[in-house]
TORVEXKOL-61186 format. One record per residue: x, y, z of N, C-alpha, C in turn. Coordinates in steps of 0.02 Angstrom, whole numbers. Each point is the difference from the previous one (the first is absolute). Last residue first. Example, Ala and Ser with C-alpha at 12.3 -4.5 7.8 and 13.67 -1.06 7.14 Angstrom:
2
{site {642, -112, 354}, {42, 59, 3}, {-39, 55, 37}}
{site {15, -286, -4}, {-45, 59, 0}, {45, 60, 0}}
//
This chain:
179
{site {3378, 5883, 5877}, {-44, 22, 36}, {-44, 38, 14}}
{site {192, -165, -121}, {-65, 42, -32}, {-49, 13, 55}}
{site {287, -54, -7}, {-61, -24, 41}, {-46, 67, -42}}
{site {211, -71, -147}, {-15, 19, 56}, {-84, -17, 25}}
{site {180, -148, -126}, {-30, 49, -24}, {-30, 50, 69}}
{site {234, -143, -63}, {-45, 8, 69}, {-54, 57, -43}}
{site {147, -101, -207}, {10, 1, 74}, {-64, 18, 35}}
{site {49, -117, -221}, {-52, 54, 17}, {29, 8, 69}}
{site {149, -155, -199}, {-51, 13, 61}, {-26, 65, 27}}
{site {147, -99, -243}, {3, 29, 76}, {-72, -4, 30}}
{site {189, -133, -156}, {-82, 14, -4}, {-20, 29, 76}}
{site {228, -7, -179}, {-19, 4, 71}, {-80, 5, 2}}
{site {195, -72, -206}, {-92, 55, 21}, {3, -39, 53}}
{site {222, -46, -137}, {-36, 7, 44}, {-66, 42, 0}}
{site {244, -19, -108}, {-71, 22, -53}, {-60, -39, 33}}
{site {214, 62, 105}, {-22, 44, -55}, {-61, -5, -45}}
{site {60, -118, 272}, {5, -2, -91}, {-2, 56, -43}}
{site {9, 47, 276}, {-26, -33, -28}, {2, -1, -87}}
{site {30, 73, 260}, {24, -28, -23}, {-24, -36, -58}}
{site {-95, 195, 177}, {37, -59, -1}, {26, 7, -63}}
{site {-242, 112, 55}, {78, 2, 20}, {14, -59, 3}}
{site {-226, 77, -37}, {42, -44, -72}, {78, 23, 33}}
{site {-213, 36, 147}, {42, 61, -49}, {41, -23, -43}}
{site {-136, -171, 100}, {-34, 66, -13}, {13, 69, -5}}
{site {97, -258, -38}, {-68, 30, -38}, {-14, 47, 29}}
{site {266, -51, 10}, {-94, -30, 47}, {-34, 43, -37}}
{site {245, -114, -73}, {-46, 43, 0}, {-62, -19, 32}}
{site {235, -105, 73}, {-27, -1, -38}, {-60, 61, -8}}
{site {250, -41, 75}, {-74, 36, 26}, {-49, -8, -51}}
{site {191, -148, 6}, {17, 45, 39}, {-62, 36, 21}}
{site {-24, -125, -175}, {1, -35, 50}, {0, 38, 79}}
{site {101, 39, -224}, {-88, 41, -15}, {-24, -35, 86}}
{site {216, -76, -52}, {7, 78, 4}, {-74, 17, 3}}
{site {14, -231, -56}, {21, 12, 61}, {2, 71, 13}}
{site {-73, -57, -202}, {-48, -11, 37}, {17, 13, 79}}
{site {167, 22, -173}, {-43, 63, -13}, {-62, -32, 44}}
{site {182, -151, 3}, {-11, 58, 30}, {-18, 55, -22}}
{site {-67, -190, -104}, {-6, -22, 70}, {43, 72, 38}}
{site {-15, 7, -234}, {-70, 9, 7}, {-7, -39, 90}}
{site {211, -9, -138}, {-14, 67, 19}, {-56, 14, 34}}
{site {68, -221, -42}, {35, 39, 47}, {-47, 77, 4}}
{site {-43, -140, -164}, {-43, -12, 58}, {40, 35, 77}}
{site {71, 38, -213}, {-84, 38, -19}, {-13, -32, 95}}
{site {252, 71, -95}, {-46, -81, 28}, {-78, 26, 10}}
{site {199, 149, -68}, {-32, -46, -62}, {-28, -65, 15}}
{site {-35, 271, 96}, {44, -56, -3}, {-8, -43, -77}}
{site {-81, 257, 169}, {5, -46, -61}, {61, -80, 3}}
{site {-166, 229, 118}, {44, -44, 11}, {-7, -67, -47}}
{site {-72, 281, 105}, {11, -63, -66}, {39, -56, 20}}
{site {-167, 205, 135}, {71, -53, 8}, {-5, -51, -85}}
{site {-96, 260, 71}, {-21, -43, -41}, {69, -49, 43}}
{site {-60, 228, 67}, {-37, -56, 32}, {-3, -74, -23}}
{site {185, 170, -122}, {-45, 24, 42}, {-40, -37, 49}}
{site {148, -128, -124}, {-30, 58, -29}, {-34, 20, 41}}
{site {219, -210, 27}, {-70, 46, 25}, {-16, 75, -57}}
{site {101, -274, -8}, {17, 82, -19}, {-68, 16, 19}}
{site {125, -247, 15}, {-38, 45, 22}, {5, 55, -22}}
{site {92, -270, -58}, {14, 62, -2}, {-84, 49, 32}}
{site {108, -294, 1}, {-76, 72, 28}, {52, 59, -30}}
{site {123, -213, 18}, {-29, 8, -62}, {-82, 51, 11}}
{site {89, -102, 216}, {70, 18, -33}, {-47, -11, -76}}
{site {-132, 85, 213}, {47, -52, -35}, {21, 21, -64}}
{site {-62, 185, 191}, {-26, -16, -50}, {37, -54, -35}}
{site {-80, 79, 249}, {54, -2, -48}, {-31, 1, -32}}
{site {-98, 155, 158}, {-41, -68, -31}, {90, -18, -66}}
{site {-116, 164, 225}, {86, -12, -42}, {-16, -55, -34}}
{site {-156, 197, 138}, {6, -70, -25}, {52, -18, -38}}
{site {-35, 206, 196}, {-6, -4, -80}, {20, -104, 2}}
{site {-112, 111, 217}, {44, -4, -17}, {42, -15, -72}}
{site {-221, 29, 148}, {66, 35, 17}, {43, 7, -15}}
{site {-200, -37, -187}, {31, -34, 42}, {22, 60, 77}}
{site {-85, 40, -233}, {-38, 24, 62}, {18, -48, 42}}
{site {127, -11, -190}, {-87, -12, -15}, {-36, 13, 61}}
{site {253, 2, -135}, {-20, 21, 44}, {-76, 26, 4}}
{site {200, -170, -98}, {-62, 25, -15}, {-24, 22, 68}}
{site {223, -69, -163}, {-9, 9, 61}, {-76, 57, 2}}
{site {174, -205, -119}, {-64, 37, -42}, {-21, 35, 77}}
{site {240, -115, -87}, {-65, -2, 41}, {-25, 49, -32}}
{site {226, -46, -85}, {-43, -51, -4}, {-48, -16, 33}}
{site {96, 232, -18}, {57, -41, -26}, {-87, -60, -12}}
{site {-127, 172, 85}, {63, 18, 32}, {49, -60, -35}}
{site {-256, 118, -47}, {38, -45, -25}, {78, 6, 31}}
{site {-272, 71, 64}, {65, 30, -26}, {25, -69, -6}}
{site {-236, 109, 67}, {31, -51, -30}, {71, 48, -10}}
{site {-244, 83, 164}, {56, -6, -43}, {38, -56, -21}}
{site {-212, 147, 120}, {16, -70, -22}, {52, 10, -45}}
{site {-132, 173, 94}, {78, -17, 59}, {7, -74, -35}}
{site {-247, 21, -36}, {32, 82, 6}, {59, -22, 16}}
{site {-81, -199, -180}, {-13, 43, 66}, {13, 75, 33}}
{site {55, -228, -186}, {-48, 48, -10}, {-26, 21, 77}}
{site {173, -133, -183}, {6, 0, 73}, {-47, 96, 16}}
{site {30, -230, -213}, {-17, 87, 20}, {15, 3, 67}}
{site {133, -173, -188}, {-51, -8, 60}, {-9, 86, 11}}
{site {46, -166, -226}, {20, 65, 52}, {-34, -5, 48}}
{site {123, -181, -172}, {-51, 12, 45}, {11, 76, 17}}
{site {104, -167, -217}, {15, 49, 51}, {-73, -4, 46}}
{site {198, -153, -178}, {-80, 16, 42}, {17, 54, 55}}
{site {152, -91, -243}, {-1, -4, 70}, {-81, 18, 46}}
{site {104, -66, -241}, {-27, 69, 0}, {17, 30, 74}}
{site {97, -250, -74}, {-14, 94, -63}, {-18, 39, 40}}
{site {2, -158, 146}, {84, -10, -30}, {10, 58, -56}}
{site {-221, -71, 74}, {8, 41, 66}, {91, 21, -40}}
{site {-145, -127, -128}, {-9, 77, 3}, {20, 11, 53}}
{site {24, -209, 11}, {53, 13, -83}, {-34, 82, -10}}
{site {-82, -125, 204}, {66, 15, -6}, {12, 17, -63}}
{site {-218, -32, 3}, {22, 67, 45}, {78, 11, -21}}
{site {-87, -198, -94}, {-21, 76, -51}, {28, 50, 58}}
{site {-7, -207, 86}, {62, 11, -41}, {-2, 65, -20}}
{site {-167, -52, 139}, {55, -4, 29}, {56, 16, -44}}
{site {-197, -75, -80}, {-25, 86, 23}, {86, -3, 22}}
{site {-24, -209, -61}, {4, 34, -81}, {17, 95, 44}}
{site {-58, -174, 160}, {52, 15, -9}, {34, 24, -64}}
{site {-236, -12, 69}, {33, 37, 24}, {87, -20, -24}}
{site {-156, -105, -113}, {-8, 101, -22}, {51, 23, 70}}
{site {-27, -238, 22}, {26, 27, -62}, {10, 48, -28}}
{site {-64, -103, 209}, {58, 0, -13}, {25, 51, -59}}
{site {-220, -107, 45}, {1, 51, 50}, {88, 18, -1}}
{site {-53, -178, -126}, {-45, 49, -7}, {16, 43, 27}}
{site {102, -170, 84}, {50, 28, -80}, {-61, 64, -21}}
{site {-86, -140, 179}, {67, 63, 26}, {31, 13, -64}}
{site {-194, -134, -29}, {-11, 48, 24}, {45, 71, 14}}
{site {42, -176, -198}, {-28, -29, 78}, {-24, 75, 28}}
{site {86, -90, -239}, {-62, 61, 17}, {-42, -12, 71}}
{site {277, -35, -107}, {-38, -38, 24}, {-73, 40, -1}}
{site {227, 119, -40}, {10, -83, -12}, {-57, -60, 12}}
{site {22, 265, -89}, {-26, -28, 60}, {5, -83, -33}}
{site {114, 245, -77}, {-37, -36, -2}, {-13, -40, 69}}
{site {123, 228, -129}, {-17, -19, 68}, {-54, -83, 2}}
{site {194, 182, -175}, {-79, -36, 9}, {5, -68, 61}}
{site {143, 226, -96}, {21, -46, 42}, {-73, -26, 6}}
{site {150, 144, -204}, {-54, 8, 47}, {15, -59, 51}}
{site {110, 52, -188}, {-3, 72, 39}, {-47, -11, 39}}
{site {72, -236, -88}, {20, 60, -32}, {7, 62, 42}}
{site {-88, -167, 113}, {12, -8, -85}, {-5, 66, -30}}
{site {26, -144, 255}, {13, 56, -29}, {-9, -29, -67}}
{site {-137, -99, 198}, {53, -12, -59}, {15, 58, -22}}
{site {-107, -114, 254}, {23, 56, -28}, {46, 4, -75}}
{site {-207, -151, 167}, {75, -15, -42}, {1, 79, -28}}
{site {-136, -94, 231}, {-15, 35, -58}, {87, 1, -24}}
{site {-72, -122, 192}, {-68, -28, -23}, {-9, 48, -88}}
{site {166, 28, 199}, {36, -64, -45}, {-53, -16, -43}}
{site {72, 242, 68}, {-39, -39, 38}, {23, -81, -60}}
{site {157, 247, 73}, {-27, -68, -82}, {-40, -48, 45}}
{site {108, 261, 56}, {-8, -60, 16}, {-56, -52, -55}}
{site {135, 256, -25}, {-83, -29, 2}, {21, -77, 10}}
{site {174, 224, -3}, {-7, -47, 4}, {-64, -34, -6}}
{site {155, 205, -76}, {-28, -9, 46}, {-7, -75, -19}}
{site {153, 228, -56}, {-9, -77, -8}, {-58, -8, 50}}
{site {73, 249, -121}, {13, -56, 67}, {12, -63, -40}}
{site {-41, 199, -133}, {-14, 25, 69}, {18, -47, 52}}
{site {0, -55, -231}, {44, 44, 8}, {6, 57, 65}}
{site {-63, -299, -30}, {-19, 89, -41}, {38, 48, 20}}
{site {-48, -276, 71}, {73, 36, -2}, {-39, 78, -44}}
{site {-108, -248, 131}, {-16, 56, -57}, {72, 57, 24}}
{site {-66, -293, 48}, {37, 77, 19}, {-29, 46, -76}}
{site {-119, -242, 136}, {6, 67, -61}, {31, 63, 24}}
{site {-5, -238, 158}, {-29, 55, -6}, {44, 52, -102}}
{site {31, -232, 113}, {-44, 4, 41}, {-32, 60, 0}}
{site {114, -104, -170}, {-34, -63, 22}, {-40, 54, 42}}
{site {55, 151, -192}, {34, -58, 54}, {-41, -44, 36}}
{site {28, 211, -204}, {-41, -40, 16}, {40, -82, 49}}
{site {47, 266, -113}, {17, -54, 20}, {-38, -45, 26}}
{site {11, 257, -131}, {-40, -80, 28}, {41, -42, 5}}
{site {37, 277, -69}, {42, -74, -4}, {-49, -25, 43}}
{site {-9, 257, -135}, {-42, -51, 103}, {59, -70, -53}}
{site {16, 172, -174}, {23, 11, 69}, {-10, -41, 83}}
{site {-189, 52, -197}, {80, -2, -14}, {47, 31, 61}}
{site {-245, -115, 38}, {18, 39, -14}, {87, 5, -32}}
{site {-230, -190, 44}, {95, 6, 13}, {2, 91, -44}}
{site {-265, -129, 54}, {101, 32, -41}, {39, 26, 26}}
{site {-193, -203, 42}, {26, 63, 40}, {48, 24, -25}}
{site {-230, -150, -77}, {68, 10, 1}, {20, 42, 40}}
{site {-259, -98, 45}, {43, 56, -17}, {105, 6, -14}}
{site {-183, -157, 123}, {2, -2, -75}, {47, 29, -47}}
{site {-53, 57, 233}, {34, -60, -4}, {31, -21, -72}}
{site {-192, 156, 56}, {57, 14, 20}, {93, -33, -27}}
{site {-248, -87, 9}, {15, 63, -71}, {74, 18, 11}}
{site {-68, -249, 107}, {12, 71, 18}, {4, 50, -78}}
{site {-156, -233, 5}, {70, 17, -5}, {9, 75, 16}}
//
């Protein structure tokens, strides 16, 4: 049986659960979001919490179960707290800026990179640092991969694009001729 799975999920003061045929609304004080309802796992609210079970011990309710327990737990902390990422942008002339709803990255291109940003992304730039926060964990974490994408980091001066809490494993460049 999943550990995970097992696990109640609390309802914070303030989030609202709804529980539906085809997907679990979550309502909090930062948004609403949504988590789709597989048919192999039952969702019960009791009380302050929401316990995740498994209608059967077939394979797919197994493999079902922690994750869509994981799924809920995100949305009902994404609605409280929200999620953040930073990305580094690490080079000589490498720059980030933030213009209304793009993120504009200038990485040794010809030409600076204009990357939108969807609708629930906020951005703020610090110095080399890009933040970028939301309340969809999986949203946020597909364009913080797409932006890192842009240039990604090369192992042998660690330039580019890359996580905050990343290690670049660098490489020995051209040693010279021993003659």
């Amino acid at each position: 049986m999943s550990r995970i799975g097992k696990k109640p999920v609390p309802i914070p003061a303030g989030v609202e659960v709804k529980v539906g045929a085809e997907a679990v609304q979550i309502k909090g004080p930062k948004g609403a979001l949504s988590t789709p309802v597989h048919p192999s796992v039952t969702y019960t609210v009791e009380g302050a919490e929401v316990v995740v079970s498994r209608v059967d011990d077939s394979r797919v309710a197994c493999s079902q179960h922690g994750l869509r327990r994981t799924l809920l737990a995100n949305c009902i902390e994404g609605v409280t707290k929200g999620f953040q990422k930073t990305l580094e942008v690490i080079g000589v002339g490498y720059k980030v800026a933030v213009q209304g709803k793009k993120v504009v990255l200038t990485v040794g291109f010809s030409h600076p990179v204009e990357f939108p940003l969807p609708q629930g992304i906020d951005a703020a730039v610090d110095g080399v640092k890009l933040n970028l926060s939301g309340i969809d964990k999986q949203l946020l974490g597909e364009v913080a991969a797409q932006i890192r994408r842009v240039r990604p980091p090369e192992p042998y001066k660690g330039k580019g694009i890359k996580y905050a809490e990343e290690h670049i494993r660098r490489k020995a460049g051209k040693s010279g001729s021993k003659k």
